[in-house]
ZADO-786288 format. One record per residue (C-alpha): x, y, z; residue in three letters. Coordinates in pm, 1 decimal, decimal comma, always signed. Last residue first. Example, Ala and Ser with C-alpha at 12.3 -4.5 7.8 and 13.67 -1.06 7.14 Angstrom:
BEGIN
<<+1367,0; -106,0; +714,0>; ser> <<+1230,0; -450,0; +780,0>; ala> 
END
This chain:
BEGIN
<<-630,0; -1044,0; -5376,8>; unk> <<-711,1; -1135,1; -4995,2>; unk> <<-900,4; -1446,7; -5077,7>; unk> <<-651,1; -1584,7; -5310,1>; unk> <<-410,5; -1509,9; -4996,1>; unk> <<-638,6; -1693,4; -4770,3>; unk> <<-649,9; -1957,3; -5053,8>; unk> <<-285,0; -1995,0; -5047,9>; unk> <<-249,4; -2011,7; -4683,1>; unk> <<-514,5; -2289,4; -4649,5>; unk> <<-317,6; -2510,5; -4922,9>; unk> <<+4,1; -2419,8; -4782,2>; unk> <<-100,0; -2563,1; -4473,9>; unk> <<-263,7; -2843,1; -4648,0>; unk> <<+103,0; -2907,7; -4830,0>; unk> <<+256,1; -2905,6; -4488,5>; unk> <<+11,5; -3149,7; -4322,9>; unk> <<+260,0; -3413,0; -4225,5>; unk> <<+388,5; -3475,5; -4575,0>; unk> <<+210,0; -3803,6; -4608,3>; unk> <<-91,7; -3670,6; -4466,4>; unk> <<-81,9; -3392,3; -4724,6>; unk> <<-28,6; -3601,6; -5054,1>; unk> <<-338,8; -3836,6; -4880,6>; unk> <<-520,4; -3512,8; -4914,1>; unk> <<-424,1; -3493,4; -5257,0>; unk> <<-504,1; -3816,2; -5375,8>; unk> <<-881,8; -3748,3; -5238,7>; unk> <<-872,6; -3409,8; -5443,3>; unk> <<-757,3; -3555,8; -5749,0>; unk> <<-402,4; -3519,2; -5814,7>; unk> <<-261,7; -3368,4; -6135,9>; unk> <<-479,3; -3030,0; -6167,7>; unk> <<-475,8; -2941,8; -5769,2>; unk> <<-104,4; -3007,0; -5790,9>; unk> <<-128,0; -2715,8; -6069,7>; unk> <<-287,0; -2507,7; -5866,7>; unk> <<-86,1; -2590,8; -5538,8>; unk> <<+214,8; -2456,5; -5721,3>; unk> <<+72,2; -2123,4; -5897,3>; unk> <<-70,0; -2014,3; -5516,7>; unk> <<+278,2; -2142,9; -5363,9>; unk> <<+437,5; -1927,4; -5637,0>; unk> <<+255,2; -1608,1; -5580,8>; unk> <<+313,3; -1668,1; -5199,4>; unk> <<+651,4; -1677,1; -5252,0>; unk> <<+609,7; -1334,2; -5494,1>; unk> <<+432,9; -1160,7; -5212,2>; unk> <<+626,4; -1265,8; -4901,9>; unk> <<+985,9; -1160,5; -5112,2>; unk> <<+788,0; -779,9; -5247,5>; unk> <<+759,3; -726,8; -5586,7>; unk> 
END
C-alpha cells in the first residue's frame, strides 16, 4: 500500500473516531483551537471517502 494511501487511511480512521468522542460543535471548536488543521484534514478525508 502506497505511503499517501495508508496516511490518508489513518487520517480517515482518526477523524472517525474524533467524530464519535466530540460532538460536532466541540469539534469545530477542536479545529479553531488548532488553527484549522483538524478541518483540513476533515475536508481531505471526506474528499478521499468520496474518491473510494
Amino acid at each position: 500500500m502506497p505511503i499517501e494511501k495508508k496516511s490518508q487511511t489513518l487520517m480517515h480512521w482518526i477523524i472517525y473516531h474524533l467524530n464519535d468522542l466530540f460532538s460536532y460543535k466541540e469539534t469545530m471548536l477542536f479545529a479553531v483551537r488548532f488553527k484549522g488543521i483538524y478541518q483540513i484534514a476533515y475536508i481531505l478525508s471526506n474528499v478521499y471517502f468520496i474518491a473510494i
